[in-house]
C-alpha positions in Angstrom: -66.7 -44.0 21.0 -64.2 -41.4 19.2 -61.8 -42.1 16.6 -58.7 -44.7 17.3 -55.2 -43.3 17.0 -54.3 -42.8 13.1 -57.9 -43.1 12.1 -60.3 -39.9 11.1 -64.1 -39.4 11.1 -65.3 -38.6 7.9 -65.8 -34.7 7.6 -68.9 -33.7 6.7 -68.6 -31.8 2.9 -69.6 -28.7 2.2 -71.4 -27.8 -1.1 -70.7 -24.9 -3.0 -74.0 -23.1 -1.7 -73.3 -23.7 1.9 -69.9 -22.4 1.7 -71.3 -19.4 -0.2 -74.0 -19.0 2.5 -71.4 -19.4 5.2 -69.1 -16.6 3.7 -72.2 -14.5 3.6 -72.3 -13.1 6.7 -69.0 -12.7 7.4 -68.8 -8.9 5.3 -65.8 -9.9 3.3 -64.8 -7.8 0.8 -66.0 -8.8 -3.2 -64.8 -5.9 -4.7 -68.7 -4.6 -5.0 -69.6 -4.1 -1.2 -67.9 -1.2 0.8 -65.8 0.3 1.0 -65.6 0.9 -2.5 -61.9 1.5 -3.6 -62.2 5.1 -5.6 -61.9 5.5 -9.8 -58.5 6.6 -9.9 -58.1 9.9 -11.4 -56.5 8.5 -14.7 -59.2 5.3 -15.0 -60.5 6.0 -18.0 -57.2 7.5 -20.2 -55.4 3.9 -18.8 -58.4 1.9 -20.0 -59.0 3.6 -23.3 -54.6 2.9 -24.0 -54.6 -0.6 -22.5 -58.1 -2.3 -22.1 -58.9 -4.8 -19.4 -56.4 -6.9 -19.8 -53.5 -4.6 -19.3 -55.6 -2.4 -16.3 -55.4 -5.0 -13.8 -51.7 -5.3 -13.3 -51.8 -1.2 -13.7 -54.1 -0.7 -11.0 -53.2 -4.3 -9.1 -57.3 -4.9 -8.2 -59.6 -7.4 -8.8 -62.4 -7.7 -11.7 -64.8 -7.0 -9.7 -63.4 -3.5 -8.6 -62.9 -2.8 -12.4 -65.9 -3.7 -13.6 -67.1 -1.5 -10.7 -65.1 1.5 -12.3 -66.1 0.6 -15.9 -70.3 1.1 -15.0 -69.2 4.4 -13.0 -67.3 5.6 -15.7 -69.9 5.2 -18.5 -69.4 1.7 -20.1 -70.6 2.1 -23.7 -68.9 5.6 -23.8 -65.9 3.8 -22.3 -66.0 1.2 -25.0 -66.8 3.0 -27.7 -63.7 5.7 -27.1 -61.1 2.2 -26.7 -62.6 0.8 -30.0 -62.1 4.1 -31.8 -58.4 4.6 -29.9 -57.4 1.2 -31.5 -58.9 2.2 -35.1 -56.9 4.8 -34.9 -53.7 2.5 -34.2 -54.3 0.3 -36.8 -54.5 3.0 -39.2 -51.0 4.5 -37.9 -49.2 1.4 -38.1 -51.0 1.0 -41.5 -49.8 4.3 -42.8 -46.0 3.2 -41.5 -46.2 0.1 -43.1 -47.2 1.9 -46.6 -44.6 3.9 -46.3 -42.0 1.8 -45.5 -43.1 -0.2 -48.3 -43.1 2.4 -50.8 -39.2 3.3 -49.0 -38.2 -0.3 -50.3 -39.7 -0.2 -53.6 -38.2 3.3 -54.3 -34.5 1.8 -53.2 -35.1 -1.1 -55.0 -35.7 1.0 -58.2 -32.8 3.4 -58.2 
């Protein structure tokens, strides 16, 4: 007997592995499977001035595809060259401050 007018048949639900499985063979793309998008040219300047949460939008991909880019690219040379890029910004904008400071107290003087 099938389903009256207005009335549905339960739908049978799908866990999180079978939907998983399912999308398995269908070859979509996950940002890790080919075709690979290419490092850009400028990869790892843009990462080293921005990090990853400004290279996303720059690049508009996925995670995946940059995390891709950030093992082909050498990740603990990768890091190390962003941690040492925003040392040295600190250290600029700590030199402005001191000598805007030292500005003020000079006017404030004389």
């Amino acid at each position: 007997m099938g389903a009256r007018y207005g009335h549905k048949r339960p739908r049978s639900y799908k866990t999180a592995a079978k939907v998983r499985d399912g999308l398995a063979g269908l070859n979509l793309p996950d940002g890790t499977t080919r075709p690979y998008r290419p490092v850009p040219a400028d990869f790892r300047d843009a990462y080293i001035r921005m990090g990853w949460d400004g290279i996303d939008e720059y690049f508009g991909t996925n995670w995946r595809v940059i995390r891709r880019w950030i093992e082909l690219v050498g990740r603990d040379e990768l890091i190390a060259a962003r941690a040492a890029y925003v040392e040295e910004q600190r250290a600029i904008r700590r030199e402005r401050r001191n000598r805007l400071t030292a500005v003020k107290m000079a006017r404030a003087e004389g």
